[in-house]
Structure formats: C-alpha cells, structure tokens
N, C-alpha and C positions, 0 to 999 in steps of 0.2 A: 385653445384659441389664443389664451394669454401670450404663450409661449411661440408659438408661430406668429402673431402680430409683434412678441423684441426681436426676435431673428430676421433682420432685414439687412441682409448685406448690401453694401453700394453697390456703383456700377462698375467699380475695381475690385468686385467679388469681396470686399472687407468688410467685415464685423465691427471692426474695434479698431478706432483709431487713437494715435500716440500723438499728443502737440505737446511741443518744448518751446517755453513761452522764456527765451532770455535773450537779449541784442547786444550782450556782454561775448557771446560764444560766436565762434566761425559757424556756418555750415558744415564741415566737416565732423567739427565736434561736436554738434546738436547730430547728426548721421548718425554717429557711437554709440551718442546715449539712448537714440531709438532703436538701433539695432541690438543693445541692451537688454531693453524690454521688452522687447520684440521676443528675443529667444525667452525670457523666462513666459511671456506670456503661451509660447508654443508647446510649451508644457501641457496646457492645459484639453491641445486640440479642440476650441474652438466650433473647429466647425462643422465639426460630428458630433459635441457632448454641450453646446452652448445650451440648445431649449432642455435636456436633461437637467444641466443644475440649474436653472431657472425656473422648474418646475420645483424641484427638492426646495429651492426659495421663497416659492409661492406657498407651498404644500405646509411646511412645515416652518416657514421662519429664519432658517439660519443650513451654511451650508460653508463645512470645514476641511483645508489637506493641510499637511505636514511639507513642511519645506523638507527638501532633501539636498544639503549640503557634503561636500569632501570634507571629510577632518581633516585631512593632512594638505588640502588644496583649496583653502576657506577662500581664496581672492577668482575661482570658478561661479563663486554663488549660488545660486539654485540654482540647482541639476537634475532637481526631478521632483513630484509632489506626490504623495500619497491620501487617498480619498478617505478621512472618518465619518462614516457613522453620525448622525444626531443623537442616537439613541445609544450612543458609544461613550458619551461624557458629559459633565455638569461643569456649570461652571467656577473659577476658583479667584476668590475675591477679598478683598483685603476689610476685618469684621470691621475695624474702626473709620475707613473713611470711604469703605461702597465702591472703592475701584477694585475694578476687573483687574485679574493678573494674569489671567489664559483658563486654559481646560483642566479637567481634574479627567484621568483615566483610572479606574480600577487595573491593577496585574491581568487581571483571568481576562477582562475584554481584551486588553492590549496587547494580547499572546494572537487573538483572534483577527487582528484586523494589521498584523505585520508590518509594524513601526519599524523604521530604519534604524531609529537610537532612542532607544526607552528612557533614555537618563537624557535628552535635551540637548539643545546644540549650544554651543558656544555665546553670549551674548553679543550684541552690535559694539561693546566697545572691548572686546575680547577677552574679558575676563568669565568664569568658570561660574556656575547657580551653585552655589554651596547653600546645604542647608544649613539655617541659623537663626540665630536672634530676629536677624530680617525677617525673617516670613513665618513670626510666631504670630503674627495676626492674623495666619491667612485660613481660612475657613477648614482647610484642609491638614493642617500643619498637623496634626496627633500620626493624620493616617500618610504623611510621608515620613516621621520620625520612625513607624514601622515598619515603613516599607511597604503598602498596600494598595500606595496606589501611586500614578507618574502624573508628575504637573507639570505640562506643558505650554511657556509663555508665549504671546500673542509673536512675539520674533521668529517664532519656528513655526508660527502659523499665516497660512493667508485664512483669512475669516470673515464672512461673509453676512449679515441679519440684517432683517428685515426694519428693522428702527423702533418695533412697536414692543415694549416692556410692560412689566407687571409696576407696582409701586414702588417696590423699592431695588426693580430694574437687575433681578436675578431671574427672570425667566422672559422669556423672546417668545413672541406671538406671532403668526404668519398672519399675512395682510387677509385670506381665507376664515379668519378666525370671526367675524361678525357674520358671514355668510351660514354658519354650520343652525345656525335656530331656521332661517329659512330653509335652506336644506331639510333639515328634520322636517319642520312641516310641509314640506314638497311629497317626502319622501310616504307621510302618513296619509296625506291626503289622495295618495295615490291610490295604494292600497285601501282605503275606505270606498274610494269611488267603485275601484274593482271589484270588491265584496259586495256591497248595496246592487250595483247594478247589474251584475251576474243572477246574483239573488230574485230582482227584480223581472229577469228577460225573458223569464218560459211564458207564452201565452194559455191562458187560466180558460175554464168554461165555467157558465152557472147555469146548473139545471134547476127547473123551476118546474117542482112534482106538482100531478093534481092528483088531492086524496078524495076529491067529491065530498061526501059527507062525515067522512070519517072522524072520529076523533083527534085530539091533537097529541095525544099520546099512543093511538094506531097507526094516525100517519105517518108521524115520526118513524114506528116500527115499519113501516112499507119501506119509505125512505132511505131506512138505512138496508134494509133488506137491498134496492135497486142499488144503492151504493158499493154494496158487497160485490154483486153482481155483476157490475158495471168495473168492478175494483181489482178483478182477476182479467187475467190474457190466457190463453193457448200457450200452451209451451212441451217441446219436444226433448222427451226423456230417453237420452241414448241408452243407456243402462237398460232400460225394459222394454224398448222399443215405439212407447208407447204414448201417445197425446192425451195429455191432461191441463187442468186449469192450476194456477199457482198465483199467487197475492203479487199484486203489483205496488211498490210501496211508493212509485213515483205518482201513481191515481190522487193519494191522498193529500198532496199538496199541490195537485196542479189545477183541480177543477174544485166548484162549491155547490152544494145542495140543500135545498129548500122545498120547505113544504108550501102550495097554493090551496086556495080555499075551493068551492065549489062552482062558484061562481066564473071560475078562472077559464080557458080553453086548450085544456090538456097539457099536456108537458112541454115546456118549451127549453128549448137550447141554445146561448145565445153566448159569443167569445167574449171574454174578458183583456182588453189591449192591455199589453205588456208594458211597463214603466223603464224600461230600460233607459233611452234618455240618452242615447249614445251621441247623437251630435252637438248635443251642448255642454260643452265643457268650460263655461266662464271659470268656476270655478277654480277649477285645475289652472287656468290661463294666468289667475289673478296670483295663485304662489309662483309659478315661472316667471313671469315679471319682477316679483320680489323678491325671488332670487338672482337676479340677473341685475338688478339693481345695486343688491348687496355687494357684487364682481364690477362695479361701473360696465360691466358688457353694455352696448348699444343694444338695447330695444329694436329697433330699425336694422338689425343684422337678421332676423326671425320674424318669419313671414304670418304674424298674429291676424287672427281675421278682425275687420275692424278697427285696427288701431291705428290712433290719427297721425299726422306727418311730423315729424320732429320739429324741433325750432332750429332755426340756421342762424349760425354766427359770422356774419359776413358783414362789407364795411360799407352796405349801399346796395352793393350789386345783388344781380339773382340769385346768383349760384352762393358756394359758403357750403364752410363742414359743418354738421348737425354738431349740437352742442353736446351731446351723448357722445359725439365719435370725438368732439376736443377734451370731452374730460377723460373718455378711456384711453386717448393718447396721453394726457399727461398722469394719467397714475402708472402705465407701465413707463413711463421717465423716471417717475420719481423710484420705480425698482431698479432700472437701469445704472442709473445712480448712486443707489444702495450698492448694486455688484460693482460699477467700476468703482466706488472707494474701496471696495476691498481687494482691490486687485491694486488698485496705487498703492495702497500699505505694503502689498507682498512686494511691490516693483520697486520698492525704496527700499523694504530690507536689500534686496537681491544687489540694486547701486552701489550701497555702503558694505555689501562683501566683498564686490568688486573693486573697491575705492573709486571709482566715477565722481561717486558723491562728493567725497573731500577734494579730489582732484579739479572739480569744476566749480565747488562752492555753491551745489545746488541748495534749493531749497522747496519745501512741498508745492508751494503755489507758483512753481515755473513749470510743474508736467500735471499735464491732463489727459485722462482715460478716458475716450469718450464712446460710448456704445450709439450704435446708429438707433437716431430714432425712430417711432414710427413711420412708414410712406405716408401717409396720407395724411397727419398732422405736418410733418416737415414740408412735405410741397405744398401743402395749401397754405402756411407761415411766409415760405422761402418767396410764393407767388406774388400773393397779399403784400412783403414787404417792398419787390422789384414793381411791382403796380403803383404803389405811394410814391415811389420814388421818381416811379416816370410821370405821374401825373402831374406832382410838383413842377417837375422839369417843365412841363408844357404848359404850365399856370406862370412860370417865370418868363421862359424864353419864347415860349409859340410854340406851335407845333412842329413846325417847318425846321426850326433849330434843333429838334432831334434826330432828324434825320443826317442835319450838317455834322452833328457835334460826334455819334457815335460810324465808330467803324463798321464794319464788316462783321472784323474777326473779334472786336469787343462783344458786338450781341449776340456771338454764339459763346463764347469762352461764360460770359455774364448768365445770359438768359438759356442757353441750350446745354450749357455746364462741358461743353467738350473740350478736350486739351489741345496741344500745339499740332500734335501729330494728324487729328480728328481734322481740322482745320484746314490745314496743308495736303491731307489727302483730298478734303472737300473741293479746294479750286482747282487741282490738277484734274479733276473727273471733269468739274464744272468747266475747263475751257476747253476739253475735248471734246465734249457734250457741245460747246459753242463752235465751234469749228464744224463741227460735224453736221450741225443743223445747217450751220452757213451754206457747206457745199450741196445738201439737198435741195434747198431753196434756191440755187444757182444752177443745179442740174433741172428742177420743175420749170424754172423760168426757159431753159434754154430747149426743154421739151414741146413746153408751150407755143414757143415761136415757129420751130422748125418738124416739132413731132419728133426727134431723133434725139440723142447728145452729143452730135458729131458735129463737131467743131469745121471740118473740114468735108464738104457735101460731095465733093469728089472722088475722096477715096473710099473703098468696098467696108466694110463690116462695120457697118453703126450700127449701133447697140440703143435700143429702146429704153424708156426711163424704170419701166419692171425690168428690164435684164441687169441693170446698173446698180438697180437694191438689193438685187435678185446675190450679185456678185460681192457685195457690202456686207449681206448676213456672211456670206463662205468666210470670207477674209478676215471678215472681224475687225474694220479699221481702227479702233479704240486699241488694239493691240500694236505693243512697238514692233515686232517683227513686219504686221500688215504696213504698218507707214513708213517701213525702211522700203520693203519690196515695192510700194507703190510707189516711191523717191526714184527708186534705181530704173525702175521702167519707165519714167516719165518721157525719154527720147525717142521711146516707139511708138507709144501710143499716140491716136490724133489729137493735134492740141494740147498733150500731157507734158509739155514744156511749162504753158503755162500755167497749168491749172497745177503742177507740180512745186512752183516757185508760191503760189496765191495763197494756197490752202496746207501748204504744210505743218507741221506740229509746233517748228521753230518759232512759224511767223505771228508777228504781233498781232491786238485786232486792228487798228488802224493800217502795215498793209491788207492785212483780210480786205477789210473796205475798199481801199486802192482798187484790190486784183481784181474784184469783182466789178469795179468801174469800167476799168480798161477791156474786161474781156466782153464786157457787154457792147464796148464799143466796136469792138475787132466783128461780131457778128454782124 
C-alpha cells in the first residue's frame, strides 16, 4: 500500500520531476541541464522498478548502485548503474571523527554481484584514491592494506537511507522497524486464537448415569463400564472381511460422564455448547489497529466493525481529509524526500562529469528532485490553498469582481490545471458546439411556424425537422469536410444561400445573431 500510494505519476504520466531554480541562465540552458538529469535519471527505469526500490527502502532502510562511468570518456558521466545488495556491504567510516566514507565490500561478495571496476572510479576533482596515510583512520584500512576487501566512496555511489541511525550513526534502520514488536504480537496472537478456539469448537455431551442405589464405588464401575461401551464404533475390517468394535479415542474428549443418585429420573443426555467464539474477534481487531498505527496506515482504509469516524482536518467546511490520511501522506513525503536526495547526489556527481557544473556555476540549492506527491494529500492542499485565496478575493473586492477580474482561460490553466493546447482545443469544440445549437434552434423555430424547413413553400421536397437531424447524424456537421460540402451546396438548396452565409464555421457570433434576425424576417 506504501509503495502504490508514492507511485503517483501526473497527468503528463511523470514520476519525478526536475526544477532549475537560477534566473542567471537562458531557457535553453536551464533545457541542457534538465536534459542532463533526465538521462542519468533513465538509468534507473523509473517506471517499471520505482515501487521496487521503494519497498527495498521501506523494508530495509537503505538502498544502493554503482555509478558506471567510461574511463577513457569520464566527460559522458554516468552511463549506467549497477544494483548492491544491502546485505552485500558495511559501512566504511572515518574512527576519529564518525564520517561516512562510502561502503566497505568483501572480494568473494564483489565477484558476486559484478562490479564494473572493483578498484573505484576516478574522484570529482580527477585525481586517483591511493591508498595511504589518508585513510589510516578509516575502519577498514588493515583489510584494504591486504587486499580483502574494495572501498567504495559515496562518488561512485548514488545512495539512498532511510535517515533513521543507531547512536553513533553506523547502522540505518528502516522506518518498519518500530512496527516489527506489533507485528510479532499480531503474528502470536493469531495463532493462540487458532489453537484455543479450534481446541474449543467440537460440541461436547454430558451423560448423567442413574446407578439407583448403588454404591459410589459400583456406580462408578457401571459408569465407566457404559463409557466403555458407549466408547467403541463398528468398524469394517477389510483384511478379514469382518465387523467388529474398535476404541474410539475421539469419545474420550468430546463427551463427559457422571454418576446420579437414586433419586434422579434415569439417564439423561444433554449437549454441551461449543465455546468457539468465532465471531468475536476484538481481540485480534485491537493488535491490527496497532499495527497499522505503527505504519501511520489510515485506520479508515479497513472496513473494522465499529469503528468510529475519523477526525477531519478541514478549514471550516464539511468535507477535509481525515487527519490519519494527512499524516500517512506526509510520512511517505518525508520518504519521498529521503529518495529524491539521493538521487540529487547522484545527479550532481553525474553534472560535474559532464562539466555543466563548472560551466554554469551551479550550485546544490538551484536543482530540485521532486517525487510526485500523494493524490489526495496534494489536491486537497493544492484545493484548500486556491479556496483561501478566492475567498479573500471576494472579502476584498465582492463577489461580482471575480468574475470581472479572471479570465476564461486563467480558471482553467489555475483551477483545472490544463495547458495551452487543452484550452485552445476547448473553444474550438466549444463554438462549434455553439453554432450548431444555434442552427437547431433556428431550424425548431422555423418548423414551429410552418411544420417544414422549407424556406421556400413553393418549391417540391421540404424536408421535415426529423429528416434535417436525421441528415446532421449522416454528415456529421462538426466535421470540416461536412461544413466544406454544406458551403459548396448552398446555391441549390432552398434558402441555402442564406442559411449558408448565417451559420457558417467562419462567421462570428454577432453575425450569427444578425442572420438569424434577418431570416426570421424573410419568413
């Protein structure tokens, strides 16, 4: 569910969008440098493997590849990345002042998981990782002096965690990791339920013997005599062909027996209800809640019996998103964000291979990664803030002034989020649409009057106003071919002079108006 609620592409089918925040650069050259990152990001294939490593992020915490550079063509950049493993490396860190330096690989794993270049790439300012003096502090240094294991620094990797460390910030927790005690106990209480109430669901009998005067030590002996008795079935012995009695060992747990006094009215037999208890499961109800809690999952996605309405966070009005679905929208942000830093880091080594970097004088806080965010946290934000802002407007201006002040094509570009194309395909439908109703209502009227649409009562073949619609579906007027052909035949038809000049595609609405005046007057 995590992973299918970050995967929301726009409505330009995009994941992941690129902003170059500098008013120093052209257009053209802000283009470049998105088309830049663009390519190294299609490295990654997106939009087949995005909830994959987003899961590997959830699951586990951290989530690592190998940049794959040309040696001999280092100004290409990454040109390809290769997937590690979590469980493929440790990390490799400086003893004295707690910074990270990259990954620490064993040889034998690193044979396994087919490293481009086991000895490291090149650094960002082109010079070569020699081992030395430098990196006698680094946690790892005995077993690179032997050669035993490849240290790979954070430049040749994009790399990815979760943000969440141990104390002194050498081991990465996944944000799953407060979940796994509920879990366990989810997982235990399940199985206890299943065991007890399995245990619980045969239905039982109690016989209640009467021994009359017997003793308590003879009736007992009768007792269990009838128990015996009562304790075998019939059963057919293929080997000898032959029916006999055999001990039933399920008797002895399903039913109970007792001795009555003399007093009593003979034997009685009477069912023992089954405790099974299968419809009520608060229990079980109460650890799923507290697991799903532990995940910020919304409560309100799971149809619990009884459980009350959420709280809505909303700014007045009715409606509002539950406050469960605004927090589980901003915890997967705050993962989202997690992944896009680690994808700026790769996209800035990838610049500075390229030279972009030096060339344009960027710097980290001019480009933003941005992962789409949840739907339903984002439009109910995006709503909420275009609501505030028109209510102001109409607390300042009146109401009547929203209407003067915004366009057309502002409240769809604003509020309907459509582009120029969207817009411009909208009023070309939309005045055909008007045109077209126009000449119905010009044809209804003119049937009204005379019953016909024959402009000309003299001549033979008027046509009714069903043959006129009849002839509209064939032709399809919305079509340019239909309004060329209905143009070109205007001089035979009756009237099709004018009804050809009134109503055509060219004419504005104001003649529209006109031709409809005049032809009402000709009738």
């Amino acid at each position: 569910m995590m992973c299918y609620s970050a995967d929301i592409p726009d409505e330009n089918n995009k994941l992941i969008k690129i902003d170059i925040d500098n008013k120093y650069l052209e257009a053209t050259d802000i283009e470049r440098i998105r088309e830049a990152i663009q390519d190294y990001l299609n490295l990654f294939d997106f939009d087949n493997n995005f909830e994959e490593y987003f899961r590997i992020l959830l699951t586990e915490g951290q989530v690592c590849w190998e940049n794959i550079v040309a040696k001999d063509d280092l100004e290409e950049g990454i040109i390809g990345i290769n997937f590690i493993p979590n469980d493929a490396f440790e990390f490799c860190y400086d003893l004295k002042t707690r910074k990270k330096f990259g990954i620490m690989i064993t040889n034998t794993l690193a044979d396994n998981f087919y490293l481009s270049n086991i000895v490291g790439i090149r650094a960002i300012n082109g010079s070569s990782c020699v081992i030395g003096g430098a990196y006698s502090s680094l946690n790892c240094y005995e077993e690179l002096l032997d050669d035993n294991c490849i240290v790979m620094p954070f430049e040749q990797l994009t790399y990815i965690d979760s943000g969440i460390y141990n104390d002194d910030n050498r081991q990465v927790f996944s944000v799953l990791e407060r979940a796994k005690r509920p879990f366990n106990q989810l997982r235990l209480i399940e199985d206890a339920i299943m065991i007890y109430r399995v245990s619980r669901s045969p239905e039982k009998y109690v016989f209640n013997v009467d021994i009359g005067k017997m003793g308590k030590a003879r009736g007992e002996m009768e007792v269990a005599k009838l128990k015996k008795q009562f304790g075998t079935k019939k059963q057919y012995d293929p080997m000898t062909g032959t029916i006999g009695k055999a001990y039933d060992p399920m008797q002895m747990s399903e039913n109970f027996w007792f001795c009555k006094g003399s007093d009593s009215q003979g034997i009685q037999v009477s069912p023992l209800q089954s405790q099974n208890n299968f419809g009520n499961l608060d229990d079980l109800e109460y650890f799923q809640k507290k697991l799903l809690r532990s995940l910020n999952i919304p409560i309100g996605r799971f149809p619990f019996k009884g459980e009350p309405t959420a709280a809505l966070v909303h700014q007045g009005d009715e409606g509002g998103i539950t406050a469960e679905e605004l927090n589980f929208s901003k915890f997967l942000m705050t993962q989202q964000r997690r992944f896009a830093l680690g994808l700026l880091n790769g996209a800035i080594t990838h610049l500075k291979y390229t030279g972009l970097w030096e060339t344009y004088k960027l710097s980290r806080d001019m480009i933003k990664i941005v992962i789409n965010p949840p739907a339903e946290y984002e439009t109910y934000r995006r709503q909420k803030l275009l609501e505030s802002k028109v209510t102001m407007m109409k607390t300042v201006l009146g109401d009547d002034a929203i209407s003067k002040i915004f366009s057309s094509e502002v409240a769809l570009e604003v509020f309907m989020g459509w582009n120029k194309d969207q817009i411009q395909y909208n009023k070309e439908l939309k005045f055909k649409e008007t045109i077209e109703n126009a000449r119905l209502e010009y044809y209804a009227e003119k049937v009204k009057e005379s019953g016909t649409i024959d402009l000309k009562p003299e001549d033979e073949g008027a046509k009714t106003f069903a043959e006129i619609l009849q002839e509209g579906l064939d032709r399809s007027f919305l079509s340019e071919e239909g309004g060329e052909e209905e143009g070109g035949s205007g001089g035979e038809d009756e009237g099709s002079a004018d009804e050809g000049d009134e109503f055509s595609d060219e004419s504005t609405g104001d003649e529209m108006d006109e031709g409809m005046e005049e032809g009402g007057e000709e009738v």
